[in-house]
N, CA, C and O atoms as a Tinker XYZ file with bonds, in Angstrom:
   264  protein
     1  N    -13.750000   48.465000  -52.846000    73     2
     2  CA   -13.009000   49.636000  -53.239000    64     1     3
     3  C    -11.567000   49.223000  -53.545000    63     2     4     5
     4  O    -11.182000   48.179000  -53.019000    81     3
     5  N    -10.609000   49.992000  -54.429000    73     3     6
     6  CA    -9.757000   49.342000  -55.110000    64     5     7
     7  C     -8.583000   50.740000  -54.741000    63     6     8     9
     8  O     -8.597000   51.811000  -55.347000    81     7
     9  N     -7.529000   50.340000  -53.494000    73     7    10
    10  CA    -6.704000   51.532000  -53.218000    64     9    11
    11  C     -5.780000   51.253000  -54.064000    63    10    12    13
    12  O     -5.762000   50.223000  -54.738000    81    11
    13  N     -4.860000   52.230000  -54.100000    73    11    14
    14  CA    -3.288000   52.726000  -54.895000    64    13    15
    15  C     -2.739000   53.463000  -54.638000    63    14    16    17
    16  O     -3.031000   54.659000  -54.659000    81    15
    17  N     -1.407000   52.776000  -54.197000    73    15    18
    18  CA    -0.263000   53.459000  -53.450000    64    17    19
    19  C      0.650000   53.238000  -54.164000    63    18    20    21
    20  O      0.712000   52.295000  -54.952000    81    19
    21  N      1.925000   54.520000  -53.891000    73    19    22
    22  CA     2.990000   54.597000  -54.782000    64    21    23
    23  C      3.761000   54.379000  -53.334000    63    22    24    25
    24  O      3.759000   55.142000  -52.369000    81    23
    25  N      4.315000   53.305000  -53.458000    73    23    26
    26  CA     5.802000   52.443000  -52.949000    64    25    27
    27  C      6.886000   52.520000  -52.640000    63    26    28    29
    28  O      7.467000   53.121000  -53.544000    81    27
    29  N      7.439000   52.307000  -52.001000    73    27    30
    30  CA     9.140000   52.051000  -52.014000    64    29    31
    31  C      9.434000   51.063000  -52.244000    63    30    32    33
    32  O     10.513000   50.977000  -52.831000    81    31
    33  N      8.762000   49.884000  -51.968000    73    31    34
    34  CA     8.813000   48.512000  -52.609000    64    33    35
    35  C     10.007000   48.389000  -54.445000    63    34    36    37
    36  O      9.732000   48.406000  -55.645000    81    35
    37  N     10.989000   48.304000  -53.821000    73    35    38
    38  CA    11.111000   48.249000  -55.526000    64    37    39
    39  C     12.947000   46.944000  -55.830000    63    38    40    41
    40  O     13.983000   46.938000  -56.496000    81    39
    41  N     12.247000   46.132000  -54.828000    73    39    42
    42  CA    12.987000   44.721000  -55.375000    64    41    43
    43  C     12.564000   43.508000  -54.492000    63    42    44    45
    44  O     11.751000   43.771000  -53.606000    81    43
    45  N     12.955000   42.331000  -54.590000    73    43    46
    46  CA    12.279000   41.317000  -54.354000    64    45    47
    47  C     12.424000   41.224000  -52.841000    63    46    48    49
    48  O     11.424000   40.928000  -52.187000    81    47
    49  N     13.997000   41.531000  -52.011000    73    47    50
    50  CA    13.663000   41.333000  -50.769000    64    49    51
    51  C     12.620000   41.932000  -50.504000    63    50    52    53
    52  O     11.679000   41.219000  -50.153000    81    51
    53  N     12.408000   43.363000  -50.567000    73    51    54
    54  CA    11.413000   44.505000  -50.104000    64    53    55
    55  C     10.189000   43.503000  -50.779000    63    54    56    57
    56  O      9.353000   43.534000  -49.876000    81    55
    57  N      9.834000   42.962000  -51.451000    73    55    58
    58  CA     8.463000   42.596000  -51.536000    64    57    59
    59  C      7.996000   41.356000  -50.831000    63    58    60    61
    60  O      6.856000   40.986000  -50.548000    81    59
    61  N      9.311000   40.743000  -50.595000    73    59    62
    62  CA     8.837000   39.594000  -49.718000    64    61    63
    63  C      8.601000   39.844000  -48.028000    63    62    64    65
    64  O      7.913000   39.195000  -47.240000    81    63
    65  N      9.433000   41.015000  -47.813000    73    63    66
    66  CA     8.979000   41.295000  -46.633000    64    65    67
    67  C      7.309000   42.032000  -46.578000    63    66    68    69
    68  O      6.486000   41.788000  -45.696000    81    67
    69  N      7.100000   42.936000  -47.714000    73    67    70
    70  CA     6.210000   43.225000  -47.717000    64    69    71
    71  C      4.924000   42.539000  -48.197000    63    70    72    73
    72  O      3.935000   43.268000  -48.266000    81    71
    73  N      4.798000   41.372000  -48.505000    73    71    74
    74  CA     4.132000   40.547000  -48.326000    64    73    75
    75  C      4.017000   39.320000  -47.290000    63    74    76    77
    76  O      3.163000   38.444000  -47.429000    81    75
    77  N      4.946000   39.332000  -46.244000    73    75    78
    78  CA     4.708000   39.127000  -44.787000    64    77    79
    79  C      3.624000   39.786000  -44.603000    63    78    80    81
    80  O      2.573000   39.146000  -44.612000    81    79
    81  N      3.593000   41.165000  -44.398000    73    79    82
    82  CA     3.143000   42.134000  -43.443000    64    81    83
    83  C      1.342000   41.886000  -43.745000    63    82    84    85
    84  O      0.449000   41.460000  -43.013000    81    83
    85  N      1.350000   42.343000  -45.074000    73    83    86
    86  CA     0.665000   42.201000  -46.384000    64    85    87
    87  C     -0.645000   40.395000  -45.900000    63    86    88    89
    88  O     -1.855000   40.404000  -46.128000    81    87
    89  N     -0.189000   39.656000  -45.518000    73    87    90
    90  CA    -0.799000   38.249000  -45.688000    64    89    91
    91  C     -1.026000   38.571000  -44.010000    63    90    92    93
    92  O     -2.168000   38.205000  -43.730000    81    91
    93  N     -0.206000   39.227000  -42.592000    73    91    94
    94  CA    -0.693000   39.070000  -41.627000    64    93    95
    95  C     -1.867000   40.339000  -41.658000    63    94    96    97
    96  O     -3.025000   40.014000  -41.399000    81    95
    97  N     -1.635000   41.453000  -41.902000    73    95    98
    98  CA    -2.480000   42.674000  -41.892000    64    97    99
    99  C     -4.174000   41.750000  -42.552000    63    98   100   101
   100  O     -5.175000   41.615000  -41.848000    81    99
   101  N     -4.064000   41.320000  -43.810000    73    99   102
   102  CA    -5.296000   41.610000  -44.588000    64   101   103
   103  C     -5.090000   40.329000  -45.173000    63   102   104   105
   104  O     -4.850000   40.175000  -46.370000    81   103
   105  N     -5.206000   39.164000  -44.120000    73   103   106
   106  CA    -5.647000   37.476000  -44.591000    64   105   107
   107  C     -6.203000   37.558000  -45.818000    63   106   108   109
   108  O     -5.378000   37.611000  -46.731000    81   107
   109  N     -7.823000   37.598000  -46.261000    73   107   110
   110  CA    -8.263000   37.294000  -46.696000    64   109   111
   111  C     -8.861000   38.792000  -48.256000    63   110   112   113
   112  O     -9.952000   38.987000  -48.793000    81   111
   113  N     -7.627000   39.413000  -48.414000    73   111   114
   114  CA    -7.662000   40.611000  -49.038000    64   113   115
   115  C     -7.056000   40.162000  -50.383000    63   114   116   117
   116  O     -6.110000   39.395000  -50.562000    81   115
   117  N     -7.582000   40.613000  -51.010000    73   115   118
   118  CA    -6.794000   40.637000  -52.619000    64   117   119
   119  C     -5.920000   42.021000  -53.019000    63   118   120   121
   120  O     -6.430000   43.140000  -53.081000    81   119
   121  N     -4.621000   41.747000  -53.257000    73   119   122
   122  CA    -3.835000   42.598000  -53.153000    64   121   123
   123  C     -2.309000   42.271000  -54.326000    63   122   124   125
   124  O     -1.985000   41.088000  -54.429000    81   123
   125  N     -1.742000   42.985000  -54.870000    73   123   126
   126  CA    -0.440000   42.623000  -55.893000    64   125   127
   127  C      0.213000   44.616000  -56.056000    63   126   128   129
   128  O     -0.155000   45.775000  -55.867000    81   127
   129  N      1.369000   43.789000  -56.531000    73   127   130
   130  CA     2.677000   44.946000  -56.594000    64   129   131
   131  C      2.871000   44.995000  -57.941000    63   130   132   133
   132  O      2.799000   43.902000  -58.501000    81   131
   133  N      3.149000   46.173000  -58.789000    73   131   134
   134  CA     3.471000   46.384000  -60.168000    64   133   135
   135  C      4.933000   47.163000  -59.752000    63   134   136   137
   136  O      5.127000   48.370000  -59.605000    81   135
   137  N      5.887000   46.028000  -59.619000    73   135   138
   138  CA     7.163000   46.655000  -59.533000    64   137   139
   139  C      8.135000   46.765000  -60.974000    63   138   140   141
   140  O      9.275000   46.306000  -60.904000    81   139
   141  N      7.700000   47.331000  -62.174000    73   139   142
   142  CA     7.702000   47.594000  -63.260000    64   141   143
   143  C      6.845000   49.142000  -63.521000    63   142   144   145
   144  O      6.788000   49.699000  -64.618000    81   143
   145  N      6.360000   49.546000  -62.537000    73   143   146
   146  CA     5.713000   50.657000  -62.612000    64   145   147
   147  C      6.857000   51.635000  -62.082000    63   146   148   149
   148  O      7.729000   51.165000  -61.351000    81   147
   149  N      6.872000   52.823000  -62.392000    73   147   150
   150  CA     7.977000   53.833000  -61.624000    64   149   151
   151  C      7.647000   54.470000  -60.397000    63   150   152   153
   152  O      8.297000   55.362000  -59.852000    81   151
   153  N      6.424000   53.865000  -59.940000    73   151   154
   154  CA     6.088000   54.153000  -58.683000    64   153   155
   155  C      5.541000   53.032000  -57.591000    63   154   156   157
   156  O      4.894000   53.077000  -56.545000    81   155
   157  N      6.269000   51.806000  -58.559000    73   155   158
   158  CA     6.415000   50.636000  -57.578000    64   157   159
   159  C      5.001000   50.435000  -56.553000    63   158   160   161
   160  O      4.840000   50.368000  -55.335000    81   159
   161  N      3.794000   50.362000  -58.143000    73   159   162
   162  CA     2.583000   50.644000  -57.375000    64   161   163
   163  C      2.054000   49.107000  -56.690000    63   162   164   165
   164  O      2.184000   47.969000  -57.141000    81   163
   165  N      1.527000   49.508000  -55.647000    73   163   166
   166  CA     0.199000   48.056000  -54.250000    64   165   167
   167  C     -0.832000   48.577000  -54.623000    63   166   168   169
   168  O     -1.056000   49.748000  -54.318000    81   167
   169  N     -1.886000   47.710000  -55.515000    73   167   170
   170  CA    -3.410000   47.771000  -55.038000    64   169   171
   171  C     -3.841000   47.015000  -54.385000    63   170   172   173
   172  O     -3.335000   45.900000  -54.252000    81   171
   173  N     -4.986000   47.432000  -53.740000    73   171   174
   174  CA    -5.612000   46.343000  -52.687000    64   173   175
   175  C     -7.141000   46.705000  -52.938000    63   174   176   177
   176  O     -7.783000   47.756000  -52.917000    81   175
   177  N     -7.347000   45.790000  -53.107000    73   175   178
   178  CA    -9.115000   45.843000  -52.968000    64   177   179
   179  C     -9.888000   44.946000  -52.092000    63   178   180   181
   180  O    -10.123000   43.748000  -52.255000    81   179
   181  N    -10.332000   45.926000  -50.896000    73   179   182
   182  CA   -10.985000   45.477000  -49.844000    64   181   183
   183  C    -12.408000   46.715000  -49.415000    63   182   184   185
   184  O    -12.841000   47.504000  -50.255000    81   183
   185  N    -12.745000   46.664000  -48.502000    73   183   186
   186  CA   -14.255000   46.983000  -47.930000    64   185   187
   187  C    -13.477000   48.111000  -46.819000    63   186   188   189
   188  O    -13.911000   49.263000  -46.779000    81   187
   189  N    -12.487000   47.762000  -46.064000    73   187   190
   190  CA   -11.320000   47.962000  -44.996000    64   189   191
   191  C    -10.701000   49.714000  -45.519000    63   190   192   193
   192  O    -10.623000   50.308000  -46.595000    81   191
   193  N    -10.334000   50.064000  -43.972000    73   191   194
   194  CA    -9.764000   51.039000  -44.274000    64   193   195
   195  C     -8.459000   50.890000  -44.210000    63   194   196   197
   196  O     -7.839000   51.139000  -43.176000    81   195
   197  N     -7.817000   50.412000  -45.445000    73   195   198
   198  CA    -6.654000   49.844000  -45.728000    64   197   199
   199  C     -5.666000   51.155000  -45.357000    63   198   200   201
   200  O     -4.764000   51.008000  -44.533000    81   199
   201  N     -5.883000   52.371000  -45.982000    73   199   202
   202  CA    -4.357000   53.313000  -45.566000    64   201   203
   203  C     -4.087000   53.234000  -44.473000    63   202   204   205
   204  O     -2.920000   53.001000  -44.156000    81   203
   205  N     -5.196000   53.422000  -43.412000    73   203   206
   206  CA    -4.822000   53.257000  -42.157000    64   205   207
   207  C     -4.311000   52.175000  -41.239000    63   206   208   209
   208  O     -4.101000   52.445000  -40.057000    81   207
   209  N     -4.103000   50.984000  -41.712000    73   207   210
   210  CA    -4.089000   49.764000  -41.488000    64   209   211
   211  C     -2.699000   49.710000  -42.107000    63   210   212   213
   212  O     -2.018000   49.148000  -41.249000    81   211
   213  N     -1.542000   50.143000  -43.661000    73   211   214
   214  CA    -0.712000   49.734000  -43.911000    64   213   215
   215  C      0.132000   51.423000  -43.862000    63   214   216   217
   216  O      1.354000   51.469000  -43.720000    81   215
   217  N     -0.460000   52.336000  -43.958000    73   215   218
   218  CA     1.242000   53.392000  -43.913000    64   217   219
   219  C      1.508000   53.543000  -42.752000    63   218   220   221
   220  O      0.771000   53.084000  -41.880000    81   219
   221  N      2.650000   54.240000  -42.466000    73   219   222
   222  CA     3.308000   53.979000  -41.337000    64   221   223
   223  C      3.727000   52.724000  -40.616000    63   222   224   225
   224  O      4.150000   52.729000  -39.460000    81   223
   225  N      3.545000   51.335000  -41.578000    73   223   226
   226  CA     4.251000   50.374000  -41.177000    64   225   227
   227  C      5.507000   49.398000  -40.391000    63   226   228   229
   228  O      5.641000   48.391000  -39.696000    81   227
   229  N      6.318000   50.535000  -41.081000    73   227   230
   230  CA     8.022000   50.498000  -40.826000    64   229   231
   231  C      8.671000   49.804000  -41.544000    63   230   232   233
   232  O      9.891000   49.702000  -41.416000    81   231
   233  N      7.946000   49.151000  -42.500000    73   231   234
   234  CA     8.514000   48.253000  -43.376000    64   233   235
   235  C      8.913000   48.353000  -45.048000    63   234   236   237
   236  O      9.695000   47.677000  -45.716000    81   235
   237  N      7.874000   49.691000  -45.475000    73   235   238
   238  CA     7.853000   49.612000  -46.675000    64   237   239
   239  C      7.166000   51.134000  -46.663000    63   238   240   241
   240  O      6.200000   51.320000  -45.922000    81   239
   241  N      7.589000   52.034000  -47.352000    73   239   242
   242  CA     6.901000   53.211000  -47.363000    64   241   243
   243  C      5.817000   53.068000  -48.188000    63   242   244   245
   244  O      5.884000   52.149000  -49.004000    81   243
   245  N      4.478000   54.000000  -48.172000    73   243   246
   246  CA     3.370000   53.775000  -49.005000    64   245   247
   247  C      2.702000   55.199000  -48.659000    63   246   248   249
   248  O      2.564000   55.666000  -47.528000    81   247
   249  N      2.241000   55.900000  -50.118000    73   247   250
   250  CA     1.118000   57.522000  -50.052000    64   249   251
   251  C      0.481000   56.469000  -51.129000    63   250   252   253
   252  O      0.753000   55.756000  -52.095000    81   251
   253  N     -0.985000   57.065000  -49.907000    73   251   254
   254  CA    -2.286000   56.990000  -51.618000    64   253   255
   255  C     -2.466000   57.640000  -52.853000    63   254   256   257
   256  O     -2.436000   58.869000  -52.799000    81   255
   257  N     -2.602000   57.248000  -53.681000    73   255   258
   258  CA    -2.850000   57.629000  -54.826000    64   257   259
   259  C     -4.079000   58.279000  -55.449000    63   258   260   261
   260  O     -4.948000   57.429000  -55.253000    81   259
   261  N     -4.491000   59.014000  -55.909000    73   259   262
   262  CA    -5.749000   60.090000  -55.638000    64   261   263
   263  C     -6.210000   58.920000  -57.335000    63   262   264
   264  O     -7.267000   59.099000  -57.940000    81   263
């Protein structure tokens, strides 16, 4: 399944932290940032119940995307 979230992510510190979080949360997950999008969109495509696993982080705000 292939989620999408609209971000706060929207410059390089913020993505490098958020790809900390990102590589400890979901090792072996395929995941990228379209920070050229105006909603500074994360997909992730995993099996996982990813929203629950990354909002409310503290690191990076994130709502799913319908």
């Amino acid at each position: 399944m292939i989620y999408v979230f609209k971000t706060s992510v929207d410059s390089v510190s913020k993505f490098e932290s958020a790809a900390v979080l990102l590589h400890e949360l979901l090792p072996d997950v395929l995941w990228n940032f379209d920070l050229e999008d105006c909603d500074n969109i994360l997909r992730i495509d995993s099996e996982l119940d990813i929203p629950n696993l990354i909002q409310n982080n503290g690191i990076f705000d994130c709502v799913e995307l319908e």
